[in-house]
N, C-alpha and C positions, 0 to 999 in steps of 0.2 A: 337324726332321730326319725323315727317313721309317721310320728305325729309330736307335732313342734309344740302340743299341750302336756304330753308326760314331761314330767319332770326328769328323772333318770332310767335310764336304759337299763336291764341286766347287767350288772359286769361293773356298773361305776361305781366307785368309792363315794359313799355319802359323805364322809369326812373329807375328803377331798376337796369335793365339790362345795360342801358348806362353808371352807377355807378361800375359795375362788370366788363365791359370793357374795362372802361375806365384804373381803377387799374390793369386789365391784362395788359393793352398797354404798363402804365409804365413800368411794371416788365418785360416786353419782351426787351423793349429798353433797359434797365438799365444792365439788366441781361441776358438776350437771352436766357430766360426761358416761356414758352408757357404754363400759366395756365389752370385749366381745366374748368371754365366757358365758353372759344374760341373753336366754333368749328373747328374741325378739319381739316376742308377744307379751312377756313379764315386763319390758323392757318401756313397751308402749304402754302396756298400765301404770307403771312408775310414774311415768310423765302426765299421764291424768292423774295421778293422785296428786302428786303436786300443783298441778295447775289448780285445784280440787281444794290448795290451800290443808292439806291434810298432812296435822305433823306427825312425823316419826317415831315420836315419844309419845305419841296421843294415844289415848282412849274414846271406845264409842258413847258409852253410857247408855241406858236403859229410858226407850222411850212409852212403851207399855209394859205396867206391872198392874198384878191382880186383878180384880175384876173387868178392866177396858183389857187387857190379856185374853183372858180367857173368852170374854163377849166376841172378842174379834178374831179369833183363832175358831172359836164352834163356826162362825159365820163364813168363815173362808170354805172357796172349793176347795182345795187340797185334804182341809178335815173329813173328807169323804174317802180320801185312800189311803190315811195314815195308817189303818192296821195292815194295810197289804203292806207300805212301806216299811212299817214295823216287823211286818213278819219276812220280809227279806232278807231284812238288814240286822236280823237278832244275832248272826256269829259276830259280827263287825260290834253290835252293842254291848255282847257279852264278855268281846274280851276288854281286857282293864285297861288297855293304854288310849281304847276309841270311842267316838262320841259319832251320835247318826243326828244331824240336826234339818229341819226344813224350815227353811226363812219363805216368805213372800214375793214379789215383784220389787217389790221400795227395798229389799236387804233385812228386814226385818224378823230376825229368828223367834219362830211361830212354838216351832217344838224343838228339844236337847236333850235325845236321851244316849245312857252309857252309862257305866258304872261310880258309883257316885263320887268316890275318891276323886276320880277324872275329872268329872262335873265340876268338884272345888276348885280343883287346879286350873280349870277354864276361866270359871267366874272369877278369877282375879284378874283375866284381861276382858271381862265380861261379855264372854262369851256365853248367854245364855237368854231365853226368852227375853222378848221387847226386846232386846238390843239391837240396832239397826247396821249392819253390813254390810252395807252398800259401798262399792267402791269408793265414792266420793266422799265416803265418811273416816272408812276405817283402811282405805289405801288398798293395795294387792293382797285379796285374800281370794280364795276361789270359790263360795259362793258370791258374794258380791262381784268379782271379775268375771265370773261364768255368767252371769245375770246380762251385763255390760258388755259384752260379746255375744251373748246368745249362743255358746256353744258348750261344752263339756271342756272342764279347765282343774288340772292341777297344779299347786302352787307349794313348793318345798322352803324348806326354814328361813332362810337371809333373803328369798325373791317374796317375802310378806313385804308391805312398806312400808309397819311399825315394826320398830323392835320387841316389844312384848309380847307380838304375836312369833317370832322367830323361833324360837324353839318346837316348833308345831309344824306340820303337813295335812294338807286337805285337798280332796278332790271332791268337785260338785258338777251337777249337770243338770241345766234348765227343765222346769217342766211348762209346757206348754197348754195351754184351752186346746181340745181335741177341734173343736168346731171354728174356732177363728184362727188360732195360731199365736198368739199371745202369750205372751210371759206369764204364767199365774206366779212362777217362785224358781226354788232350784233344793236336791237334795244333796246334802254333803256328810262328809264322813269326814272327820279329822281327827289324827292322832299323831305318832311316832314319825321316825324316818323309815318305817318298815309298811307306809302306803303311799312311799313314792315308788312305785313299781306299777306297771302299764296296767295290771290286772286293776289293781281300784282304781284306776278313772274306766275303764271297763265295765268294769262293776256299776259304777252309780251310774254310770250313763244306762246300764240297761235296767235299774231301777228306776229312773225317771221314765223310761217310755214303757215301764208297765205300768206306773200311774198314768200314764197319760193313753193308755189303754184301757183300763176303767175306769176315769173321766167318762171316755167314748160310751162304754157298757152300760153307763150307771146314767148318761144325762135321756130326757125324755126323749123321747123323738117329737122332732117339729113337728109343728103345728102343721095343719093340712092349709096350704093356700100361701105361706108367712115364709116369702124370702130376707134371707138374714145378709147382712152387708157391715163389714167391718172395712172401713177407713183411715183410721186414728191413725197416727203415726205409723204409714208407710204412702207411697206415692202407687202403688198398683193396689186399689185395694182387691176384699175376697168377697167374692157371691156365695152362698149358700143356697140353692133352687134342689129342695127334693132329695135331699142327702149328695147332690153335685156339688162338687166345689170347683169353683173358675176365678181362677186370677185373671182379673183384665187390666188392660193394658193402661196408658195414663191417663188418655184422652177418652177410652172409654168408664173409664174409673170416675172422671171429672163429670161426665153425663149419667150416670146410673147415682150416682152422690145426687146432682140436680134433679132427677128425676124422683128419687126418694122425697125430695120436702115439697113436691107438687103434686101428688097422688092425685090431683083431678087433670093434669096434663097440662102441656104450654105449646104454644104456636111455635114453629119454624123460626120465622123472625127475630121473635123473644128470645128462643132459646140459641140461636145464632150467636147474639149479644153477651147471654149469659153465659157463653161458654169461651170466648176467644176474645183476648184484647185487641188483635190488630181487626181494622173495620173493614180491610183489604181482604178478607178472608170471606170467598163468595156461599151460595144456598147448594151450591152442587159439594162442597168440601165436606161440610156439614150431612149432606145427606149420603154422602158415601161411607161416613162414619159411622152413619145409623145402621148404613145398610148391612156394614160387617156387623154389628153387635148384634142387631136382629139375627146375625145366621149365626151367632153362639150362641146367645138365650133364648132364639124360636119365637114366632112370630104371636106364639099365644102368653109369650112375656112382656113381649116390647111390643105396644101398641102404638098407633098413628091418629091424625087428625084429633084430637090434637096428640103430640107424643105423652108417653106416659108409661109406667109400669102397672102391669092388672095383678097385680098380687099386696099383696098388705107389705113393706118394709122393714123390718126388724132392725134398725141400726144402730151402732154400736154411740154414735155422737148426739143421736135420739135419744138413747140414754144417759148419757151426761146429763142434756138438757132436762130431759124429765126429774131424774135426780134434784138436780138442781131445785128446779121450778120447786120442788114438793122440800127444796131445806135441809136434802138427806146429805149435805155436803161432804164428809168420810166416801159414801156409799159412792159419790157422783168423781173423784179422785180417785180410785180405785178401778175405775170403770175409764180413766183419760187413759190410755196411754200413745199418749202425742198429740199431736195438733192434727186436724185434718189435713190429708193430700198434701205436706208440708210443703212440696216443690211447687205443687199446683199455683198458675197466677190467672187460669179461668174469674171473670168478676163478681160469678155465682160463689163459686167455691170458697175465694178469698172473706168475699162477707159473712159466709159463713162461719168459717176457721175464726173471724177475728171475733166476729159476736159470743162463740163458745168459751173461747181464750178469755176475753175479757171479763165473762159473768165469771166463771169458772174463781179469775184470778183474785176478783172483788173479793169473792164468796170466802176466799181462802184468810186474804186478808184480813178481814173484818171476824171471821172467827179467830183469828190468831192462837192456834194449836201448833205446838214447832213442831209438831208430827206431820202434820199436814202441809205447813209452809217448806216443810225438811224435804216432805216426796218431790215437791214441783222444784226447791231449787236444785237438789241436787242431780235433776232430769238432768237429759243434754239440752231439752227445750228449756230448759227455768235458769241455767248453769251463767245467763248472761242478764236476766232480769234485776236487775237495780231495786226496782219498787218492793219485790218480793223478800229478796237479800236482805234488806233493811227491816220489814217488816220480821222477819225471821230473826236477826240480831237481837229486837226489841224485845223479843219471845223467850230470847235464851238466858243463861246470866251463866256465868264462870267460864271455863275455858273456852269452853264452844262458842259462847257468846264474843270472845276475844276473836276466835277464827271465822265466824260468821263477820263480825266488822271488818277485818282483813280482807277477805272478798269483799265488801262494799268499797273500803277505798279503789280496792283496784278496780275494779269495775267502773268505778265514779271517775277513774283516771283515763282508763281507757276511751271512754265515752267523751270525756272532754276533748281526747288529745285530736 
């Protein structure tokens, strides 16, 4: 195939294929053997779903209804481009068999609209607002998998990893923050077997990046003086200086991070320490470090004696913290996505990541919302957290609460063995 995310090519028999699928499906379940009709990429989603503890006969359920709904849908960025996605996407809503939905970063479908008959037909496998989507909940489906990959993904009838969802196709595709690069959500379409064809993931892929073209249009322009620095879960982070965007490298990633929570600067020495575990590591190594990133950010960025940045820092785990600090705990989870520098083992850095982590984790805790406990476990960062998993069990009660314990034992197994 010419891109290993469509699902069928011109020319394939959907009855066919759905009959090929469907006997792989079995043989996965039965066996936890991945036949070669699956592609590859549906194939690796399977396997997180189950690890994911995500059963086949499951449903998601509905974690926002009515008014936290709606509070949290006005407040999202995305509710800024909905009429442009609306007005794209109106042939796709108006016919009877399609449904245009925009879920969040967590899987959580924000909007559903298409005609209503269709609508019923969904909300029996509850597919409709507050329902959360996320792969680790509701298995192979293509916004939650598109989310989970970061790319544009469609997902045809038997490659769902619930059955309920199996009579259905969808194709979704991430929309990104213009300005950091982050996952705000993803938009999808789903209906029939008549949008496994390469045009709709075509299609919504080139709907998400006109939202994410008037994201760009619509947010203000920076502040004059105020470099923006996003971190969180990636190891290069992104500069923002002036409408430039510069991905820096790891090392320099690890010192512009340091440099951010010292705005009146640090000596040589200090920051030596603060940056490298081995002690072996001399003042010329370090200072040739400086000297490359001074000649990408200009010397009227990167300052000396002591080192420092001359501009105000905007960052993205300053925010958390802030968040945090002020109790706006939804606001300050919404704003993580990931740990800082995650590879980073700088002693600055790590103090950092763990002091974020830890308020963050408390915070979560101790409100015990399984909306909130739901986002971090079912991260790839939270997907091994014990403390969390448990606290999140407590939170739930009926089936889920059955599959939330199931991941504690095994985790508590793991951990012991």
């Amino acid at each position: 195939m010419s891109d290993s995310w469509v699902a069928l090519e011109p020319g394939t028999d959907p009855g066919k294929r759905i009959a090929e699928l469907r006997r792989a499906y079995d043989a996965y379940l039965s066996a936890g053997r991945v036949e070669r009709p699956v592609r590859p990429e549906v194939a690796d989603s399977w396997r997180r779903s189950a690890r994911a503890r995500v059963s086949p006969e499951g449903m998601v359920g509905v974690e926002l209804a009515d008014d936290e709904l709606i509070a949290y849908r006005e407040g999202h960025p995305l509710a800024r481009v909905m009429p442009l996605v609306r007005e794209l996407t109106e042939p796709y809503a108006r016919d009877g068999d399609h449904l245009v939905a925009v879920c969040d970063a967590g899987g959580r479908l924000l909007w559903v609209d298409g005609p209503s008959a269709t609508r019923d037909r969904a909300g029996a496998m509850d597919f409709v607002p507050g329902a959360r989507w996320a792969e680790a909940v509701a298995g192979t489906n293509a916004p939650g998998t598109a989310i989970t990959v970061d790319r544009p993904v469609q997902v045809f009838a038997a490659e769902h990893f619930c059955r309920p969802v199996q009579q259905w196709t969808c194709a979704a595709a991430p929309v990104h923050d213009p300005a950091t690069g982050r996952v705000l959500g993803a938009v999808d379409i789903t209906g029939g077997d008549r949008l496994a064809h390469p045009h709709s993931l075509a299609f919504v892929t080139a709907v998400a990046r006109a939202a994410e073209t008037q994201l760009a249009l619509l947010a203000p322009p920076p502040a004059a003086g105020i470099v923006q620095l996003s971190a969180l879960g990636q190891d290069e982070a992104l500069l923002v200086v002036e409408g430039r965007r510069i991905r820096l490298s790891r090392r320099h990633s690890e010192i512009v991070v340091l440099l951010a929570g010292r705005p009146d600067g640090i000596g040589g020495d200090e920051l030596l320490t603060e940056l490298y575990e081995d002690e072996s590591v001399t003042p010329v190594t370090l200072r040739a470090e400086l000297s490359r990133l001074r000649g990408i950010l200009g010397p009227e960025l990167l300052r000396s004696r002591p080192y420092r940045l001359a501009a105000r820092v905007d960052s993205d785990f300053g925010t958390v913290a802030r968040r945090l600090a002020s109790g706006a705990v939804s606001d300050a989870v919404s704003a993580y996505t990931g740990p800082l520098l995650p590879s980073s083992q700088a002693p600055a850095v790590v103090r950092t990541r763990r002091r974020l982590t830890d308020q963050l984790r408390a915070a979560l805790i101790a409100r015990s919302d399984p909306g909130l406990l739901g986002d971090w476990a079912y991260s790839h960062w939270g997907e091994d957290d014990l403390t969390v998993w448990q606290a999140l069990a407590s939170a739930l009660d009926g089936p889920r609460r059955a599959a939330a314990l199931a991941r504690v034992r095994e985790i508590d197994r793991w951990q012991r063995a």
